[in-house]
C-alpha positions in Angstrom: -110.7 26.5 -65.1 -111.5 23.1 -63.6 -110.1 24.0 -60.3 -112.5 27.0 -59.8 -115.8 24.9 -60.8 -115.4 21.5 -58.7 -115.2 22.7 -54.7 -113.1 19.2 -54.6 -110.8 20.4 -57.2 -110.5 24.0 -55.5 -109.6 21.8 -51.8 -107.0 19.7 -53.7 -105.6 23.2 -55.3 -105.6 24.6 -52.2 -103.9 22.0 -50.5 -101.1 21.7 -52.8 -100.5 25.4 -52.8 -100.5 24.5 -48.7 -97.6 21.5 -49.8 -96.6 24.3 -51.8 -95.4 26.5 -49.0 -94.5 24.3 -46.5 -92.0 22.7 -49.0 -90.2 26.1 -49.6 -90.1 26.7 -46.0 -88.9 23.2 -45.0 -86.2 23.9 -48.3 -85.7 27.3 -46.9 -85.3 25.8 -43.4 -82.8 23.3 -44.9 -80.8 26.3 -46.4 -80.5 27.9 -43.4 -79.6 24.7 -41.2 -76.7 23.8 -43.9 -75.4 27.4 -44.0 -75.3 27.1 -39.9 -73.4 23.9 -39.9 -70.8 25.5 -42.6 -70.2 28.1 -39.8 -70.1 25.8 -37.4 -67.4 23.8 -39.5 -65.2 27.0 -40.4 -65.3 28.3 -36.8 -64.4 24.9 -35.5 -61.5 24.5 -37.8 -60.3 28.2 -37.0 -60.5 26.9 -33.5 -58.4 23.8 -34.0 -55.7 25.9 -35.7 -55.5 28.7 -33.4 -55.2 26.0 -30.2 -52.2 24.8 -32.3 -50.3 27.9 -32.7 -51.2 28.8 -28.9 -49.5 25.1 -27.9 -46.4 25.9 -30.5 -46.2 29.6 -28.6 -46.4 28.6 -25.0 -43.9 25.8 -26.2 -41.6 28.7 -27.3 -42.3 30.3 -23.9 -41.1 27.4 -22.0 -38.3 27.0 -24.3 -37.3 30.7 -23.5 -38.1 30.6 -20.2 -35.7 27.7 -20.0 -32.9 29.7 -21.4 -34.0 32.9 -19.3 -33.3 30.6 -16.6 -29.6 29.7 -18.3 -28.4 33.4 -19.0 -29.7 34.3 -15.2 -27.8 31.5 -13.9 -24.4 32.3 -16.4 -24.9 36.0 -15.4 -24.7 34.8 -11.7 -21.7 33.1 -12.4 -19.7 36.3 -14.1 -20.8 38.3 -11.0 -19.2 36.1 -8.7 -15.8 36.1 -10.9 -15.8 39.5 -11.4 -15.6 39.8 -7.7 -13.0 37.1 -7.6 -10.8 39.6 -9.8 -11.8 42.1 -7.9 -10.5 41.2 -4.7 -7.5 39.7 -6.6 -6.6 43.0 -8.4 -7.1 44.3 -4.3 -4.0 41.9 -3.7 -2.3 43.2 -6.1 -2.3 46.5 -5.2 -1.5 45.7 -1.9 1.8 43.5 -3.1 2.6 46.8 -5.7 2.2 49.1 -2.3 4.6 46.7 -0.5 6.7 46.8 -3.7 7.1 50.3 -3.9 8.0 50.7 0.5 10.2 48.1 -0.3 12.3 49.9 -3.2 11.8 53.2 -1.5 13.5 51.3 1.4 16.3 49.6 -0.6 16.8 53.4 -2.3 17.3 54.7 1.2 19.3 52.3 2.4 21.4 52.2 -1.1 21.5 55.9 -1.1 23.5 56.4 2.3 
């Protein structure tokens, strides 16, 4: 072979094998650096999405929160009626006490 007879030719083989290497490292390299930037790319669009549904969830939150804050205040509101009936179902049992003296009275009185 001419390469292994001329010391010039084996340099210049020996340099391109060098080229060689160095371009599959450098495409190698490349591979890699796209592959990395891929992930970079999927993680960041994961990212965007899951910082979407966490603003849509603490949305909901408020939104509940909100009507926590409605029921609480309706539930406050039925507690103070229901001891509104409560102390008027008191009267009334007071007026049916008076009732009944009264009729036991009138009985008394219409029985002598």
């Amino acid at each position: 072979m001419l390469a292994t007879r001329s010391p010039q030719m084996r340099k210049a083989v020996g340099v391109l094998k060098e080229l060689s290497a160095d371009e599959q490292t450098r495409m190698l390299y490349e591979k890699r650096e796209m592959a990395r930037r891929d992930v970079e790319s999927m993680v960041a669009e994961k990212d965007a999405v899951i910082a979407e549904q966490v603003a849509a969830i603490s949305e909901k939150d408020a939104e509940i929160a909100g009507k926590d804050a409605e029921i609480a205040e309706k539930d406050a509101e039925i507690t103070e009626k229901d001891a509104e009936i409560t102390e008027k179902d008191a009267e009334i049992a007071e007026k049916d006490a008076e009732i009944e003296k009264l009729r036991a009275q009138l009985e008394k009185h219409n029985g002598m």
